[in-house]
N, C-alpha and C positions, 0 to 999 in steps of 0.2 A: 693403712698398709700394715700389713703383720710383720714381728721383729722378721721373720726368716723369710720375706720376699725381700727386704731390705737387704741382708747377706745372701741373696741368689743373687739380687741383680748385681752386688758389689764383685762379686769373683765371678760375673759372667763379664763385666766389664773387666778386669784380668785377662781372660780368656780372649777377649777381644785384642786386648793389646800386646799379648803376647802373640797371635798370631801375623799382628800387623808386625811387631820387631823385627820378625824371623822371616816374614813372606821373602819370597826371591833373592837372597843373600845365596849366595854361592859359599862351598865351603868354606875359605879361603876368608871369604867374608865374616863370616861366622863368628871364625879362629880368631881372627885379626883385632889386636889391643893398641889404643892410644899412644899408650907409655907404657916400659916395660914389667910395672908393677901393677897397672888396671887390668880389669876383666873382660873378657870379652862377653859378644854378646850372646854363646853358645856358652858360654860358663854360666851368664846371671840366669839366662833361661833355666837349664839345667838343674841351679841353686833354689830359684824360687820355687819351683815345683815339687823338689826335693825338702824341701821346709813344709812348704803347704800339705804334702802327702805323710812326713813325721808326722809333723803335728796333727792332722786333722785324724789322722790313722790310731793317733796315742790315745787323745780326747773322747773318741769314737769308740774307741773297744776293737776298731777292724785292724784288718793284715794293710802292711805298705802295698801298694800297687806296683810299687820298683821290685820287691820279690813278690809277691800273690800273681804279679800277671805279666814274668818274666820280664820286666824292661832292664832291669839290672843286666840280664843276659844280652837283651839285644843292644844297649850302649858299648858293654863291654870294658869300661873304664879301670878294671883291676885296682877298684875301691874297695876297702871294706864297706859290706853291705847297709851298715849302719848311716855311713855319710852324708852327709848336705853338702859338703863343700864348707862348713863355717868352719872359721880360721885358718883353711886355705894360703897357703905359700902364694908367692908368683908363680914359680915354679908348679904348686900343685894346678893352679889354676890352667897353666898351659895344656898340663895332661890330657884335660876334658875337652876331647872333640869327639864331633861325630862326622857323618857320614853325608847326613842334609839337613835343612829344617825339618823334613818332616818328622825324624826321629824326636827332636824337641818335641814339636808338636802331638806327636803323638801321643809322649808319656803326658802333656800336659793336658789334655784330652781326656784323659783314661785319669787320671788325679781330680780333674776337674767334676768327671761324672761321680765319681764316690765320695766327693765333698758334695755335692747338689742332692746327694740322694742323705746322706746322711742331714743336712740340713733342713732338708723338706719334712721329714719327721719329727726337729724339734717344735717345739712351746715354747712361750716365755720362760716359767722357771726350769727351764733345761738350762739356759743362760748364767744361772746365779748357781753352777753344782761344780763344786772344788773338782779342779783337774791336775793339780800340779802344787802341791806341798811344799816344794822346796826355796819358793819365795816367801817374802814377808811383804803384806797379805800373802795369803794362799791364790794362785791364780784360777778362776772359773772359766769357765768354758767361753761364757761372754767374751771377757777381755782375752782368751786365748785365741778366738776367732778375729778380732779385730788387731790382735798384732801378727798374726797372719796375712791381714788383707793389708795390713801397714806395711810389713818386710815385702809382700808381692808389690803390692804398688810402687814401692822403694827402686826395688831391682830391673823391674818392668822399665821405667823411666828413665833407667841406668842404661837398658839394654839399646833404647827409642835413640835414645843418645849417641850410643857409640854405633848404632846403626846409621844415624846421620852423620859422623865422621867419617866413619866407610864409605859411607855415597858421596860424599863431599869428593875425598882421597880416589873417587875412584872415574872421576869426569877426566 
């Protein structure tokens, strides 16, 4: 198996489970946090795509998908453009709703396709080319890709979670 079927198939499993978080949750569902200082599961979704789409967009050389292909506008969130959501209030965290899943969906969708396209082009030593100087080591593309699919996997599992408290709370 080649290094880049290996990181297709890791963020199409992403993609999988982020659709599974979000399927059928009502807005309200969405919104809806544990304890008043957790996220919900329209923020983690949000967050991870938002990370995944930085970064992969930084690494890449390409435009974010959240401005290139208007999702910033269609969320609406009166963020600066730049944002992920990291470090995030409780407070900022409530801000971010939307409308249904499929606007999640959507942006992650549309994120996911220009990480698969940009990935299907690398090679092995694509892997090992400095992308980020500002750590000690320097971090390469490799390991920025896999702490990508670590924070997605992270957030995903956050979101499955508080999805199943919502279903729990809501018999």
């Amino acid at each position: 198996m080649d290094v880049k079927d290996v990181l297709i198939d890791a963020f199409g499993r992403i993609k999988e489970e982020v659709h599974a978080a979000v399927h059928g949750l009502s807005p309200a569902d969405l919104h809806a946090r544990p304890a008043p200082d957790a996220n919900s599961v329209a923020w983690l979704v949000w967050h991870l795509t938002r990370i995944q789409d930085d970064h992969v967009a930084d690494a890449s050389g390409l435009d974010q998908v959240w401005r290139s292909q208007g999702w910033e506008k269609r969320f609406g969130l009166g963020l600066p453009a730049r944002d992920t959501g990291y470090g995030h209030s409780p407070a900022q965290v409530a801000e971010v709703r939307v409308a249904s899943g499929d606007l999640l969906t959507g942006y992650h969708d549309a994120v996911h396709e220009q990480t698969l396209e940009f990935v299907r082009g690398l090679v092995a030593d694509d892997l090992d080319r400095i992308v980020d100087e500002w750590w000690t080591p320097a971090v390469t593309l490799g390991v920025r890709l896999v702490s990508v699919l670590a924070d997605d996997l992270q957030h995903v599992g956050q979101a499955a979670y508080v999805r199943g408290l919502v279903q729990r709370d809501d018999r």
